[in-house]
C-alpha positions in Angstrom: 0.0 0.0 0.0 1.0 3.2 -0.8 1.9 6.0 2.0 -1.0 7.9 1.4 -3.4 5.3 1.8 -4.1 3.7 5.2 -4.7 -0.3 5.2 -8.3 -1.0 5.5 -9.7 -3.5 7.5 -11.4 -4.7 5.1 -12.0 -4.8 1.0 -15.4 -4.9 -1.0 -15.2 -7.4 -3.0 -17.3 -7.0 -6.5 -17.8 -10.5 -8.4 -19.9 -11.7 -10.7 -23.0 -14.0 -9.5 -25.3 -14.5 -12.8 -25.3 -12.2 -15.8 -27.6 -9.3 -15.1 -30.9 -9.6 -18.4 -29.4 -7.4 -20.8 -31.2 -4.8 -23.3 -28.5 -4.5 -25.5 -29.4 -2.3 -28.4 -25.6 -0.8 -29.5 -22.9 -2.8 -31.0 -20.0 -3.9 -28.8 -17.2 -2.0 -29.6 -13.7 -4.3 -29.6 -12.2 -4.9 -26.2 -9.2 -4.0 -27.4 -9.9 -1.1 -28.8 -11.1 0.1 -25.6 -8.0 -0.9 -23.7 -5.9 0.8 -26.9 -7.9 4.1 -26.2 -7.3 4.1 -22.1 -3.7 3.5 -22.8 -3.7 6.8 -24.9 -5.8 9.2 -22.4 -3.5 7.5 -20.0 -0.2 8.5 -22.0 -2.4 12.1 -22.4 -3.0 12.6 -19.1 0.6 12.3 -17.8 1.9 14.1 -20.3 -0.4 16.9 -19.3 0.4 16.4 -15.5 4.3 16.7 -16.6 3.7 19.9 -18.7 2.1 21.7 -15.8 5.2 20.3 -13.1 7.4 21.9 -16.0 5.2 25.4 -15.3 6.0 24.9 -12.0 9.3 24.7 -12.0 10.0 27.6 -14.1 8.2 29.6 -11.4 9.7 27.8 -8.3 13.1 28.8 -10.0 11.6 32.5 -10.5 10.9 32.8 -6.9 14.3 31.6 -5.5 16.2 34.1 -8.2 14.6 36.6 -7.0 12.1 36.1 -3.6 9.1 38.6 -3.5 5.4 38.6 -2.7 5.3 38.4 -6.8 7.0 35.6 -7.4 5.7 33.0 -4.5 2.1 33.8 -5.5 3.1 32.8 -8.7 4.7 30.0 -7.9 1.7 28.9 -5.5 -0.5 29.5 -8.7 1.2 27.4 -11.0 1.2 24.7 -7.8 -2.8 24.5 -7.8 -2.9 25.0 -11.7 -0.5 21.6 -12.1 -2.7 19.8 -9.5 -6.3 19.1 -12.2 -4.0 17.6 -14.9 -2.3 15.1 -12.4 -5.5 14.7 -10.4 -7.0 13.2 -13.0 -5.0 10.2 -13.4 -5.8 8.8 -10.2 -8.5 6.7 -11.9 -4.9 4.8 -13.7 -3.6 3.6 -9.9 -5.8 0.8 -8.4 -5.7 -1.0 -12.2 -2.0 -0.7 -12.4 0.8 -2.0 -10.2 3.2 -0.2 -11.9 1.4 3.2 -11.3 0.4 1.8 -7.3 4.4 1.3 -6.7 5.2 4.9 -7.9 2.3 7.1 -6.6 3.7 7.5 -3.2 6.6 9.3 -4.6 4.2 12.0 -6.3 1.2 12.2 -3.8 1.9 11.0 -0.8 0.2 12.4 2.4 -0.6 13.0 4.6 3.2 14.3 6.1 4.7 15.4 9.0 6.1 18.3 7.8 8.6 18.7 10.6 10.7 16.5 8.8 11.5 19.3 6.2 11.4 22.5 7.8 10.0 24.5 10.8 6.9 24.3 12.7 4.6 25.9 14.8 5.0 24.9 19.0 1.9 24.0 18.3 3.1 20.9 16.4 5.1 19.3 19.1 8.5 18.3 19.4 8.1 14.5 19.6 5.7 11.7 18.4 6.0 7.9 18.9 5.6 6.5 15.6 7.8 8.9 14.1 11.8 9.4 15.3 11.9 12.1 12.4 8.9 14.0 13.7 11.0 17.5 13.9 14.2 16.1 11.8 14.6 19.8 10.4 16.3 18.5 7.2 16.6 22.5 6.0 18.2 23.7 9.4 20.0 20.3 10.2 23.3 19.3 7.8 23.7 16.0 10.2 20.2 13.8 10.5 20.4 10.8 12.5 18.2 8.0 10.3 18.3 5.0 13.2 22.1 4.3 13.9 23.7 6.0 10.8 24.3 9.6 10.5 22.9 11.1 7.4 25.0 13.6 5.5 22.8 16.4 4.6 25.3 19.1 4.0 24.1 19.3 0.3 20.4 19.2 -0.1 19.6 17.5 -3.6 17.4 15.5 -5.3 19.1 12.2 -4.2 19.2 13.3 -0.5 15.4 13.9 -0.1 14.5 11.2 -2.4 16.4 8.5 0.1 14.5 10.4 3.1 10.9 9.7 1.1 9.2 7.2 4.4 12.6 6.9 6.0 12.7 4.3 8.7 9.6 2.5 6.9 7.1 5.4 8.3 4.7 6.7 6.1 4.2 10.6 7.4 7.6 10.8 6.9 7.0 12.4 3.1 9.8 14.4 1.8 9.4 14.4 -1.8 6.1 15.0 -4.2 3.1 17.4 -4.6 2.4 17.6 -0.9 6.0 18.5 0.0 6.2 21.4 -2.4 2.8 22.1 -1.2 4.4 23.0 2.5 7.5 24.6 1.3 5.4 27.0 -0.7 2.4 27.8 1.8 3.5 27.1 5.1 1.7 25.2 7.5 -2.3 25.8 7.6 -2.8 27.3 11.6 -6.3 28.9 11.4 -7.7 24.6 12.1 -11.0 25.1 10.5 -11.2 28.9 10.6 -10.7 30.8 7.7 -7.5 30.5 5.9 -4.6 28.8 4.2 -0.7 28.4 5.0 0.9 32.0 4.8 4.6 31.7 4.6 6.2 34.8 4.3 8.9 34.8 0.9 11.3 35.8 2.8 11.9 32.8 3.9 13.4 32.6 0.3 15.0 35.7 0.7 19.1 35.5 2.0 19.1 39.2 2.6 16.0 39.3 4.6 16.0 35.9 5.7 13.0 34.6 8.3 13.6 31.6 10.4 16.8 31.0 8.8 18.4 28.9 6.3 16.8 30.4 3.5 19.5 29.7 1.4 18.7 25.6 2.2 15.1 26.0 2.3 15.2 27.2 -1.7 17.7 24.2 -2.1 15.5 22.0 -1.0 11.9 23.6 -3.2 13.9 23.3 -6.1 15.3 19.5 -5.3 11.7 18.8 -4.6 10.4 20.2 -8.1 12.8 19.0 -10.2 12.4 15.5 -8.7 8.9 15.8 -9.7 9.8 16.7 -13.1 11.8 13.7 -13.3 8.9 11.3 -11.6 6.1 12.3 -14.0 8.3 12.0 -16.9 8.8 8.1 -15.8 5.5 7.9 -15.8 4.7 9.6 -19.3 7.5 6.9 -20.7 5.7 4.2 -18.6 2.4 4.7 -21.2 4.0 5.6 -23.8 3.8 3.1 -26.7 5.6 0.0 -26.1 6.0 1.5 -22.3 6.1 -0.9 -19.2 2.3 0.3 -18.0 0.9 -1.0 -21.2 2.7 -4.3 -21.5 1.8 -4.6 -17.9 -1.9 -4.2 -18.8 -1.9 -6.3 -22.0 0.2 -9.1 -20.0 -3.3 -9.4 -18.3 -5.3 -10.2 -21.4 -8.5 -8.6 -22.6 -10.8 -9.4 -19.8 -7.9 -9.0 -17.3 -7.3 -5.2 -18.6 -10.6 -4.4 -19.0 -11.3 -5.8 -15.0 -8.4 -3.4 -14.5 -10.3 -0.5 -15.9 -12.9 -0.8 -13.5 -10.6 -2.1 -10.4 -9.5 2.0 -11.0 -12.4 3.5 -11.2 -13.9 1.6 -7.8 -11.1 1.6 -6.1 -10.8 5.4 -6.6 -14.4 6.0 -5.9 -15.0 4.0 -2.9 -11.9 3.2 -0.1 -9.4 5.6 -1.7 -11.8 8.8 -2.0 -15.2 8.5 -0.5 -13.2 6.3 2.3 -9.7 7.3 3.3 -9.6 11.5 1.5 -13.4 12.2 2.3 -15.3 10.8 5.4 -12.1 9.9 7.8 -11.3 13.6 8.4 -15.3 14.1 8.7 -15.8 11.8 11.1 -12.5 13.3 12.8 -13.5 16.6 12.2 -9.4 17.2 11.4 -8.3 19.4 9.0 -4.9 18.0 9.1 -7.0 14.6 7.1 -7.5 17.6 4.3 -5.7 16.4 1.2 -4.1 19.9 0.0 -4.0 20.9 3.8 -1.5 23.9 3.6 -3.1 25.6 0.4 -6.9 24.8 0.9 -7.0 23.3 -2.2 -8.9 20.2 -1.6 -11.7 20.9 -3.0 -10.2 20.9 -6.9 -8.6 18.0 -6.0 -11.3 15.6 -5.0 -13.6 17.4 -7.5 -10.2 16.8 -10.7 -10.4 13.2 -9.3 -14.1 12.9 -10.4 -13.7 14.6 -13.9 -10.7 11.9 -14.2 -12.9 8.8 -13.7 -15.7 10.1 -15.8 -12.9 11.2 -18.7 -11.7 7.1 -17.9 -15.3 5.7 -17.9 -16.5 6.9 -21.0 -13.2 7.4 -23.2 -13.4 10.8 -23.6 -10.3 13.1 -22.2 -10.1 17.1 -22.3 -6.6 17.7 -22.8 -5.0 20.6 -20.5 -5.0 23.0 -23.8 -8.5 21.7 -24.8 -7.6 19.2 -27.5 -9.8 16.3 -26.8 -8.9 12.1 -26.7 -11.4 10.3 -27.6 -12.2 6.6 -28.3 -14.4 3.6 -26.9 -15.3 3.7 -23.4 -15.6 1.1 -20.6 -19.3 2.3 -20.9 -19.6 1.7 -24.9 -18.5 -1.9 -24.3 -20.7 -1.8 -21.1 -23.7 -0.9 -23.1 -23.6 -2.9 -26.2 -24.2 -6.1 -23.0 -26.7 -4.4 -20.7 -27.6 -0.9 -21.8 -29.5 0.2 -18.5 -26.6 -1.0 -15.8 -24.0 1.5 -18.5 -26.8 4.7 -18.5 -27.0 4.2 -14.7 -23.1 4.2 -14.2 -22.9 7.5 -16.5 -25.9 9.1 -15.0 -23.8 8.2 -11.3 -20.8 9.5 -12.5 -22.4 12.4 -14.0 -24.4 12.8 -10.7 -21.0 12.4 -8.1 -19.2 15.1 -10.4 -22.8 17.9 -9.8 -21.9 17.2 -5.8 -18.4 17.5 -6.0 -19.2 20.9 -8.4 -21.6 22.3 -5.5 -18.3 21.7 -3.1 -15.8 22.8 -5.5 -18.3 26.1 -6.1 -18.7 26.5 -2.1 -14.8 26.6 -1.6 -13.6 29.0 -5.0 -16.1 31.4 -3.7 -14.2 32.4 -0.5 -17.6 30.8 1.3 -16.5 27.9 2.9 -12.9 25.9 2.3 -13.0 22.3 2.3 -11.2 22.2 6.1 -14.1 25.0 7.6 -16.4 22.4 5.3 -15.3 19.1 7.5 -15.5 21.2 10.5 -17.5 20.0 14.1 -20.6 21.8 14.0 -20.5 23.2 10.4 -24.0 21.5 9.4 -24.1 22.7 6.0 -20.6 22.0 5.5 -20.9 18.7 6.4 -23.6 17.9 4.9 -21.4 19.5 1.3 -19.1 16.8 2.0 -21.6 14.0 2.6 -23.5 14.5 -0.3 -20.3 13.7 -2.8 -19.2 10.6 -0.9 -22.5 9.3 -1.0 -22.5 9.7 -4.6 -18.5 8.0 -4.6 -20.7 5.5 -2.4 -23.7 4.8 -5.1 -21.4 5.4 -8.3 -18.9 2.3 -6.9 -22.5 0.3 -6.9 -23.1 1.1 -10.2 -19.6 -0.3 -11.3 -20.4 -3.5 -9.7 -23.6 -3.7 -11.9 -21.5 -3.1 -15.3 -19.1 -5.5 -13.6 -21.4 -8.7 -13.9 -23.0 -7.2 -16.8 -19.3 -7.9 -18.9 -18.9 -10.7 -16.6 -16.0 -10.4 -15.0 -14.2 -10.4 -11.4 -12.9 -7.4 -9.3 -12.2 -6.5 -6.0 -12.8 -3.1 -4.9 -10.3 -1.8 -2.2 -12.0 -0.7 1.0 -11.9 1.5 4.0 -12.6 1.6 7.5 -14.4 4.9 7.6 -16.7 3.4 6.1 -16.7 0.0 6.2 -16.5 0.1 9.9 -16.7 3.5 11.1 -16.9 2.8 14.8 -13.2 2.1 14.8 -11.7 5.4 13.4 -9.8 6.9 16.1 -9.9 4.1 18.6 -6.2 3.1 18.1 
């Protein structure tokens, strides 16, 4: 499992009993040309993610040459505009090993972000499952990992990369999206109050510097981005033609890949999203369960998630500068065996993405940011947040009906917040 995603207790398991009566009235377009046209959106998709890490980059190295109030909003900017194209590949992971084993490197959270860099008293100084809670890699050349002394004099892309879940613990995430995320804003204080992260830029600045090291703190932000860079153009070669990802898939064979397909999308919908990312910091109330926690930028990135597994579901992919990839769809194969179990799955889909829109629309108007959303007490908020995992909920349901209706096998990764919600927080 990846260090995002907490072991559930248990897994749904979706299986075909008897094939569902069909009212098939379209022609079943080839498996394999349905396989051939998610390989492609996938290729699109990372290619897309790695153009806007590119963006980012180029303004993370702006803001170090020359630190101002101009230059880190601009930076954070091109932080949440790179986050929809990557988002929406999260429908590939579940259906891929290659893309489960590498995911951790780009979106791993949540973090104890001690490790890195300052932190609020607030924070502590100390946890038990984590001897690297308050590390300090940016004020620290010398970090003890266990019994060996880590040189840390130069901060570069190998250094933090070798950090990345050092001493086999999960929080302890130096590398990725969520890591620039922190060096960028700042740890979120206001808990669910109003606002995000607010580091100052001076903490990029060496002739003004603010709580020191600024000279290793923009080290480490541009380690971090370039890294990034590097991962998400593995992952563009991965699905390239001829790449590992799709030899991996077609090793599985056509009903294998197109189980696959589905594993993604349910897996996404149900334990990863609606489970683990949605209604475990609800039932916490903890903003620090918040995906994009130091930028309040959770909303887009459930909301992206959704627009993914639609794009995946039906075959049809808005590219970042609005060229489109389109082919056969899970749902056009779906259809042409049982018509009404593929017009419910679209019409679920559809209906998720209108919930997640009312969220996304709640948070971009300055109303109400997903943390102040999954607040104690904040009925309406709540009840926001509900709403779209009870549509992640009913859409996985409607994947298990398309499941028997091409007759194959899936299992459906879970989650205890909702599996078994009466254990959350009880260890």
């Amino acid at each position: 499992m990846i260090a995002f995603t907490r072991t559930a207790a248990m897994a749904v398991a979706l299986a075909t009993a008897a094939a569902l009566p069909t009212a098939a009235t379209a022609t079943a377009p080839d498996g394999k040309a349905v396989i051939a046209n998610y390989q492609a959106i996938a290729h699109a998709m990372y290619q897309d993610a790695h153009t806007g890490a590119v963006a980012l980059k180029a303004a993370v190295d702006k803001l170090v040459a020359a630190p101002s109030e101009q230059t880190l909003a601009a930076a954070r900017a091109a932080w949440i505009a790179a986050r929809p194209a990557y988002q929406q590949t999260e429908g590939f992971r579940f259906g891929s090993a290659i893309v489960d084993d590498w995911e951790g490197r780009v979106n791993a959270w949540p973090l104890d972000e001690g490790l890195i860099d300052y932190v609020d008293a607030g924070y502590g100084s100390e946890a038990p499952h984590n001897p690297l809670y308050t590390a300090n890699v940016i004020a620290n050349p010398k970090i003890r990992v266990g019994a060996t002394m880590v040189d840390a004099t130069t901060i570069d892309k190998k250094l933090i990369a070798d950090l990345h879940e050092a001493q086999e613990v999960e929080a302890n995430v130096s590398i990725g999206y969520h890591a620039i995320e922190f060096l960028l804003w700042g740890q979120d204080l206001n808990g669910t109050g109003p606002g995000a992260g607010n580091r100052p830029y001076t903490d990029y600045d060496t002739a003004t510097c603010t709580h020191g090291h600024c000279d290793r703190r923009a080290a480490y932000l541009v380690a971090a981005t370039d890294l990034l860079v590097d991962d998400l153009a593995e992952m563009v070669a991965n699905w390239a033609p001829g790449g590992p990802a799709r030899a991996e898939l077609e090793g599985k064979g056509t009903e294998g890949a197109l189980a696959a397909i589905l594993t993604g999308l349910g897996s996404l919908s149900y334990g990863e999203l609606a489970g683990e990312r949605m209604k475990l910091g609800l039932i916490l109330h903890d903003p620090e369960e918040e995906h994009d926690c130091f930028s309040d930028n959770t909303h887009n990135s459930h909301y992206y998630d959704q627009v993914g597994m639609l794009a995946i579901a039906t075959g049809r992919y808005v590219r970042t500068d609005g060229t489109v990839v389109e082919g056969p769809g899970i749902l056009d194969l779906a259809a042409a065996k049982d018509k009404a179990a593929a017009d419910e799955m679209r019409k679920a889909f559809e209906a998720t993405k209108a919930r997640m829109q009312v969220m996304k629309v709640t948070a971009d108007s300055g109303k109400m940011a997903y943390d102040q959303m999954i607040g104690e007490g904040n009925e309406a908020g709540n009840r926001i947040v509900q709403d779209a995992i009870d549509g992640l909920v009913a859409q996985t349901k409607t994947v298990e009906r398309v499941v028997a209706a091409l007759d194959l096998k899936i299992e459906i990764e879970g989650s205890d917040s909702l599996d078994n919600p009466a254990t959350v927080g009880k260890n």
